[in-house]
LUMVEX-907147 format. One record per residue: residue in three letters; z, x, y of N, C-alpha, C in turn. Coordinates in Angstrom, 1 decimal, padded with zeros to 4 digits. Atoms other than C-alpha are relative to their C-alpha. Layout:
BEGIN
(node 'ALA' (Z X Y) (Z X Y) (Z X Y)) ...
//
This chain:
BEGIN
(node 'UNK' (001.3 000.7 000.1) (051.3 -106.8 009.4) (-000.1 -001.1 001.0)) (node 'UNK' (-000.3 001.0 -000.9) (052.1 -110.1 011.2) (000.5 000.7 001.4)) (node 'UNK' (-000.5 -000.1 -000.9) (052.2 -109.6 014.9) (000.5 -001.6 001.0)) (node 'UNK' (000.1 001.7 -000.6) (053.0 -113.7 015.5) (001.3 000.8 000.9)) (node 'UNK' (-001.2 -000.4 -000.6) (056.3 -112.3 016.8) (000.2 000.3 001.6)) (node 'UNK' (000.1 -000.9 -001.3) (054.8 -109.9 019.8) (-000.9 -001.2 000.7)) (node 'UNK' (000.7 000.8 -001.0) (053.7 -112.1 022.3) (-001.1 000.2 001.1)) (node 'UNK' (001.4 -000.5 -001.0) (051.2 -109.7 024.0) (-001.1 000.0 -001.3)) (node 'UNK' (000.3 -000.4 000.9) (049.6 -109.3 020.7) (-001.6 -000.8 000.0)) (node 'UNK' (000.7 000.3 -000.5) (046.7 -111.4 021.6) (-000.8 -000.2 001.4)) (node 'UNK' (000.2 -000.2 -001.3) (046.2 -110.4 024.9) (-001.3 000.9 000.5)) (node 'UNK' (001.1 -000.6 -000.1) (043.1 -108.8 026.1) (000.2 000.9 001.2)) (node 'UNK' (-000.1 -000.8 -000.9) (043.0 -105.7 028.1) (-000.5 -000.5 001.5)) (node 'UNK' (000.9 000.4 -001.3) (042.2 -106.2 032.0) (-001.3 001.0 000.1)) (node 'UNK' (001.6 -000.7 000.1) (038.7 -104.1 031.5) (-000.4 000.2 -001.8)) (node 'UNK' (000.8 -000.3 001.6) (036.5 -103.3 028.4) (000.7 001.4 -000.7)) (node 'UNK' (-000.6 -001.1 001.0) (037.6 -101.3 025.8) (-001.4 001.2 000.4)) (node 'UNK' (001.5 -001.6 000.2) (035.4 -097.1 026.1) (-000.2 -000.5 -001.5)) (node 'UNK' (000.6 -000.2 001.1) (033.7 -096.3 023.1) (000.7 -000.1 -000.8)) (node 'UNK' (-001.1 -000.9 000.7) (036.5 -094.2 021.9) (000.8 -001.0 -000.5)) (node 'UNK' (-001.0 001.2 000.1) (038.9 -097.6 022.2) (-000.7 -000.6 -000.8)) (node 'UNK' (001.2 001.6 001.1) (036.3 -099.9 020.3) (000.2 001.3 -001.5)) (node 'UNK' (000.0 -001.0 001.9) (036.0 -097.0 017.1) (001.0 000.0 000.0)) (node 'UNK' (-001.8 000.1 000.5) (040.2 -096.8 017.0) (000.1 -001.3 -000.5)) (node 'UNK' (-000.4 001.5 000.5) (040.2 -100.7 017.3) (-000.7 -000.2 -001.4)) (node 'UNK' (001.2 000.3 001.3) (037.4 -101.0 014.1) (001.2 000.6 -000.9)) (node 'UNK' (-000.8 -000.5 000.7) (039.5 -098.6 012.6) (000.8 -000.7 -000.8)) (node 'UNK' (-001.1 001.0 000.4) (042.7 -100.4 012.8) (-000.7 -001.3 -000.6)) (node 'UNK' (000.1 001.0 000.6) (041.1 -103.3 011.8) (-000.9 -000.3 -001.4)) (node 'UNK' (000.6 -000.5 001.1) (039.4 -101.5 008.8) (001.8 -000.1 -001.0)) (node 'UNK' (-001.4 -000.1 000.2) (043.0 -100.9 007.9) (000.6 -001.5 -000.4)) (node 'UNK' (-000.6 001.5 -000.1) (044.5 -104.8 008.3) (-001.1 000.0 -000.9)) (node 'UNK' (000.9 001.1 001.1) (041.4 -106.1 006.1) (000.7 001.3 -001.5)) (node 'UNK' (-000.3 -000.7 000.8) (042.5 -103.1 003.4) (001.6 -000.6 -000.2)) (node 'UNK' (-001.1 000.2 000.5) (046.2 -104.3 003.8) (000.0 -001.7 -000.4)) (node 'UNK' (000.0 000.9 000.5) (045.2 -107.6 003.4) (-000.8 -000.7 -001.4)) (node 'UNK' (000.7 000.3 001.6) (043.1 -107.2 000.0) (001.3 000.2 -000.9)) (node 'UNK' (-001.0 -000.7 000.3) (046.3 -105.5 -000.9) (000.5 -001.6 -001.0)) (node 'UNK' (-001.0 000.9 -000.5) (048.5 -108.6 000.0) (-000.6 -000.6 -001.3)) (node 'UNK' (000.7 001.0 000.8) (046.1 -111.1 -001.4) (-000.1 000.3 -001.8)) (node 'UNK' (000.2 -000.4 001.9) (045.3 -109.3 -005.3) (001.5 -000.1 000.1)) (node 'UNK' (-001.4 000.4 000.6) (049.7 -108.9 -005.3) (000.2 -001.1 -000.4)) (node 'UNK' (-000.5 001.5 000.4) (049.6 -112.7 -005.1) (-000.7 -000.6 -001.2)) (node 'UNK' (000.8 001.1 001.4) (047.1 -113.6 -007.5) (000.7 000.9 -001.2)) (node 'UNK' (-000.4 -000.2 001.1) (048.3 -111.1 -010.1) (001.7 000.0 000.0)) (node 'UNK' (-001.4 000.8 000.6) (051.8 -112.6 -009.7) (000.0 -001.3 -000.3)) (node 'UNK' (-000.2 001.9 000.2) (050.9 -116.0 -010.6) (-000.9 000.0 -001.3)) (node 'UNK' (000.8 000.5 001.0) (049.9 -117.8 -013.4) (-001.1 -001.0 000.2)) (node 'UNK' (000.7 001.1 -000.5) (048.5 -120.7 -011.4) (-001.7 000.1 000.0)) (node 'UNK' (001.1 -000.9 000.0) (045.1 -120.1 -012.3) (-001.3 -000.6 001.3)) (node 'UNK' (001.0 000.2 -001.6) (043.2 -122.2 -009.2) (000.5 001.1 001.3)) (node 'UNK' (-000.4 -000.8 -001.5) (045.7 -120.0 -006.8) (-000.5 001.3 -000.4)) (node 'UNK' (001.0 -001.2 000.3) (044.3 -116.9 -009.0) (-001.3 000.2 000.8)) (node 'UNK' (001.6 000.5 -000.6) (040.9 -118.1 -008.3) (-000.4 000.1 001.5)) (node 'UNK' (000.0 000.1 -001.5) (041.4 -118.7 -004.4) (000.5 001.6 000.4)) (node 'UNK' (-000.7 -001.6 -000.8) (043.7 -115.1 -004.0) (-001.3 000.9 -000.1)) (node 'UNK' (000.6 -001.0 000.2) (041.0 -113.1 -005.4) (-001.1 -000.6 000.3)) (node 'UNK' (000.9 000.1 -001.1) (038.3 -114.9 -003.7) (-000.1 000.5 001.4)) (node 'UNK' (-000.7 -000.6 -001.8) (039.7 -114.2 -000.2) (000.0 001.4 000.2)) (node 'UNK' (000.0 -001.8 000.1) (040.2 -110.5 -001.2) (-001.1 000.3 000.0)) (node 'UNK' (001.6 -000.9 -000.7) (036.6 -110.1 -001.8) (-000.5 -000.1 001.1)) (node 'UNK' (000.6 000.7 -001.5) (035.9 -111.9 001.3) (000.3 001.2 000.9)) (node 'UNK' (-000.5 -001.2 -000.7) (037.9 -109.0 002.9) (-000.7 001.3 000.0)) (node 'UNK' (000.7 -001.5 001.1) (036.2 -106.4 000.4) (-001.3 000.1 001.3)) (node 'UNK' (000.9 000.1 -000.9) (033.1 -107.7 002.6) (000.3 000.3 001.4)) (node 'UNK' (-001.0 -000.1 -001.5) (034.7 -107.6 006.2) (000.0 001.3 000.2)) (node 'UNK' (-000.2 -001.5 -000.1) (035.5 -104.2 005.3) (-001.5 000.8 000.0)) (node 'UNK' (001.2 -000.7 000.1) (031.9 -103.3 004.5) (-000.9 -000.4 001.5)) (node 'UNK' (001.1 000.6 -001.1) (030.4 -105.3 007.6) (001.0 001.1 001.1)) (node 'UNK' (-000.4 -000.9 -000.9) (033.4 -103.0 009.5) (-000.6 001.6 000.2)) (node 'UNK' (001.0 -001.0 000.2) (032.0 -099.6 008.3) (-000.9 000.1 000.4)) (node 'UNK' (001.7 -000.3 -000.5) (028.9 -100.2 008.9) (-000.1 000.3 001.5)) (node 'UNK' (000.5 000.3 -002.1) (029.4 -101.2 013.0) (000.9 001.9 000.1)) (node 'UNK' (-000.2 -001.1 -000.2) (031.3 -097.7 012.5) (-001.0 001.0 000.2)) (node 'UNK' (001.0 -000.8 000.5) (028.5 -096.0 011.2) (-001.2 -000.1 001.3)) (node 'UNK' (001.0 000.1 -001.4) (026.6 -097.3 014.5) (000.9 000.6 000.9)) (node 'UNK' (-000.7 -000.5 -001.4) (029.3 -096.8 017.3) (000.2 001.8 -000.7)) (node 'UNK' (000.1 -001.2 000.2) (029.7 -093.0 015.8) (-000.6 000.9 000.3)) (node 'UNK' (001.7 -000.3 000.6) (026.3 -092.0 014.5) (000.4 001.4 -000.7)) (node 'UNK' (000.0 -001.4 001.2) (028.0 -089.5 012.2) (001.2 -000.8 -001.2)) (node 'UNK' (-000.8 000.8 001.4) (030.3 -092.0 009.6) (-000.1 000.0 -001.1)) (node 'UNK' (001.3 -000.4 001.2) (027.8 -092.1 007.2) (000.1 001.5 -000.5)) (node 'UNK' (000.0 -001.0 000.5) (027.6 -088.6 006.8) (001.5 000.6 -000.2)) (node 'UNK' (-001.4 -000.1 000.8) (031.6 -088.2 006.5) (000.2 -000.3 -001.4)) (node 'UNK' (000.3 000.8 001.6) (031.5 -091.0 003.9) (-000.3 000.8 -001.1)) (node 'UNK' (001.2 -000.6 001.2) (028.7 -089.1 002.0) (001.0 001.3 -000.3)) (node 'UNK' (-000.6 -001.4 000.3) (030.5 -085.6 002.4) (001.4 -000.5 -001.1)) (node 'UNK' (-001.0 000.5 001.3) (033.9 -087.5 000.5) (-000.3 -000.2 -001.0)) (node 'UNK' (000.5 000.6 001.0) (032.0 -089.1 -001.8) (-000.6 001.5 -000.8)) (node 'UNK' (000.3 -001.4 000.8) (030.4 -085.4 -003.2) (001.2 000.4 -000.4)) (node 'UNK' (-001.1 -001.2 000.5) (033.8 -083.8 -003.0) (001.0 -000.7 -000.8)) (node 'UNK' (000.0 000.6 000.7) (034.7 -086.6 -005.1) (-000.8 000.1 -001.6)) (node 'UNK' (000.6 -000.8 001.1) (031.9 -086.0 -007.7) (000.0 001.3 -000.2)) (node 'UNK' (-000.2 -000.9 000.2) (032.4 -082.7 -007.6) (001.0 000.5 -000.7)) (node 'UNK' (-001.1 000.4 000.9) (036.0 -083.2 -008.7) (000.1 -000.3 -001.6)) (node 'UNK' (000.1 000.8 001.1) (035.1 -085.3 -011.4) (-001.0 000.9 -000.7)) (node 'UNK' (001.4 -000.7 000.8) (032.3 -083.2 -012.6) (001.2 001.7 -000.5)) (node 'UNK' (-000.6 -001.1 000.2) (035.3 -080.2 -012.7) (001.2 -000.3 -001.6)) (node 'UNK' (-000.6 -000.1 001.0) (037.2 -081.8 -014.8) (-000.6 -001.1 -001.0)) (node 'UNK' (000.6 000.1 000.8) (035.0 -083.2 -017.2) (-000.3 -001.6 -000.2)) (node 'UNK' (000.2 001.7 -000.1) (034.9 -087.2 -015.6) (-001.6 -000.1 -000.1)) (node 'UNK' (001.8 000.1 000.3) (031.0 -088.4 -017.2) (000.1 -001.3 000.6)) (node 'UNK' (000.0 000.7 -000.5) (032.2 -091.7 -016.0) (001.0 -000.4 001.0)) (node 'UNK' (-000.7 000.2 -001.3) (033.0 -092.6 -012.6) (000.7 -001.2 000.2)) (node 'UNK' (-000.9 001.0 -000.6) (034.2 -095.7 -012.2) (000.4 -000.6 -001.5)) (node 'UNK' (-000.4 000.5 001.0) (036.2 -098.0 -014.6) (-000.1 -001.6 000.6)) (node 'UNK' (000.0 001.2 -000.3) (034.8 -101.1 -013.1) (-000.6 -001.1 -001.7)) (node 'UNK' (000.5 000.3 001.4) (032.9 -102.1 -017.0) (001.5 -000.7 -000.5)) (node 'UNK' (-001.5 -000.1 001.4) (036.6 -101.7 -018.6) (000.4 -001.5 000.8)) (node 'UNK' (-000.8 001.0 -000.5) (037.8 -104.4 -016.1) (-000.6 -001.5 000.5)) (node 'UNK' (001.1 001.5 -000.5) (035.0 -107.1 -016.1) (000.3 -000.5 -001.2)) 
//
């Protein structure tokens, strides 16, 4: 996760990233904001501390966001993401619809 170590790790290429380099980098950095909702929910649901609760699982949605503002600039530099997305998302409901899921999510159970 941490690259404090590598000392190029903030270094900027000598020219502009192609297209192709800019959609891998989003990627990867679709990825890091995913490992760091990760990180962050581990710590709040190992603590009791309930302001550090409060702060962990603030930050992770913050990420949750990050992640959605990343997608989207995908959904521009591609101009076909969107329609991947959507195609998952069917072969998802179609799943659930096979084996007899009426309700998709279990966000209700956990508010």
């Amino acid at each position: 996760m941490s690259e404090f170590v590598n000392p190029f790790s903030g270094m900027t290429p000598d020219r502009k990233l192609t297209r192709e380099e800019l959609i891998r980098a989003i990627r990867l950095n679709v990825a890091a904001e995913h490992e760091a909702i990760h990180l962050y929910m581990a710590h709040a649901d190992a603590t009791d501390h309930p302001l550090a609760k409060q702060v962990l699982t603030d930050i992770a949605n913050e990420e949750r966001e990050h992640v959605g503002e990343f997608m989207r600039l995908l959904e521009i530099l591609t101009g076909d993401e969107d329609w991947w997305l959507a195609e998952g998302r069917k072969e998802v409901e179609e799943l659930a619809a096979q084996v007899g899921l009426e309700k998709l999510t279990d966000q209700e159970d956990e508010k």
